[in-house]
N, C-alpha and C positions, 0 to 999 in steps of 0.2 A: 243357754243350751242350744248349740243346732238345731234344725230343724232334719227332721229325716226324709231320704229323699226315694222313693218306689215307683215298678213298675210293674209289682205282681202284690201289692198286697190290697185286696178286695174291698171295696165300700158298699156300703147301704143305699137305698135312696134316698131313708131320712140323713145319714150325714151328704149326698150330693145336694140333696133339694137346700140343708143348711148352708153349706159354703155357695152355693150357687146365691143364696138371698145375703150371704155377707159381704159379697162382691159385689152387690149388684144386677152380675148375670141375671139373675130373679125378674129383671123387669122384663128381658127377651125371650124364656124360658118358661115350659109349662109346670113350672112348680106346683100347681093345684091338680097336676094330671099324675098320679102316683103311676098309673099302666104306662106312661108314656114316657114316666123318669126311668119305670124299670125297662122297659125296652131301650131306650137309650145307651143305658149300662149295659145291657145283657148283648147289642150288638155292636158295639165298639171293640175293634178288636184292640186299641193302643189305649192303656190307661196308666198316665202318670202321675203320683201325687207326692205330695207336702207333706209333710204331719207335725205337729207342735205335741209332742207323748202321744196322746190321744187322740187328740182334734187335728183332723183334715181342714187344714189350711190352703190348698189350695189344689187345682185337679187342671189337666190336660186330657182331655178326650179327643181321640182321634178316629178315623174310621183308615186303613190303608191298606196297599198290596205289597208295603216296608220295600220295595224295589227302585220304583216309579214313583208314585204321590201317595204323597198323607195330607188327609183331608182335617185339619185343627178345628173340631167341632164346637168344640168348649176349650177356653180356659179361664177359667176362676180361680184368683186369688182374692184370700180373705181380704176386708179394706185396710183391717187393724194393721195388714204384714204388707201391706203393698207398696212398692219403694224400696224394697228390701234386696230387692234380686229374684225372688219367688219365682215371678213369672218367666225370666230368665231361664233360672235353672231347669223350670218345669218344659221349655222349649227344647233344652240342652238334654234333657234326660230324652225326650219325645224322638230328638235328633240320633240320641243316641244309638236307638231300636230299629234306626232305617237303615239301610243298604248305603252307599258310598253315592250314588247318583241320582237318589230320593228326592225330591224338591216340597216342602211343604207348604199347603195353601190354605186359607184362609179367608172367611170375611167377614169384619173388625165390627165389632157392636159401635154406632155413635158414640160413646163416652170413654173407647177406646182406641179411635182411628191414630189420634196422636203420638200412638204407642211402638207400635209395630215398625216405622222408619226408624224409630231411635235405638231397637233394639239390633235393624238389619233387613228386613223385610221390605221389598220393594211392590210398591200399588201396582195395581193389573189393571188397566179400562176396559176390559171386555167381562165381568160376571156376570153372567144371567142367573135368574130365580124365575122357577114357575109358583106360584103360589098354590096350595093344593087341591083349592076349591076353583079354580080357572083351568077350561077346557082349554085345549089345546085349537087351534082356527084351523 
């Protein structure tokens, strides 16, 4: 059976916190922080998912102004479906929602880096991170 593919139909936090720990994503991610998974959901404006019937197999959370940049906050595919194309499509749907001149950006969990060249996505050497507990000098 395909898998179905959306960009308006709604999740839980218990099914994000779930596929997020079937991926993996779970090791970078505050899965034990329920306020923090629902904030997450509640402020993304791009959300694209997977679905096996039921079960959300895999998610693309974006934050964007669909114009200019979409920011690829999450993507999670399930492990069991990974290799399949999932992640593919779920970029492809993501792409779909933007404007003609959109550029989408990202950055790559360690157990993911190897991924993103081979689907198109070209490395950037300039990302900064503030971490949120570090002042500003």
């Amino acid at each position: 059976m395909p898998l179905d593919y959306s960009s308006s139909r709604p999740i839980t936090p218990e099914q994000f916190i779930d596929v997020l720990r079937r991926s993996t994503l779970s090791e970078r991610r505050p899965v034990d922080d329920r306020r923090c998974i629902e904030a997450m959901l509640k402020h993304a404006n791009l959300l694209c998912t997977a679905w096996d019937g039921e079960l959300l197999v895999g998610a693309a959370r974006s934050v964007t102004d669909f114009e200019y940049c979409c920011y690829l906050s999450d993507l999670a595919v399930d492990a069991a479906y990974q290799k399949r194309g999932v992640g593919r499509a779920l970029i492809e749907a993501t792409r779909s929602r933007l404007g003609p001149k959109a550029k989408i950006i990202l950055l790559a969990a360690p157990k993911a880096e190897g991924y993103y060249p081979k689907v198109g996505f070209d490395a950037h050497r300039s990302a900064w991170i503030l971490p949120a507990d570090r002042k500003l000098r």
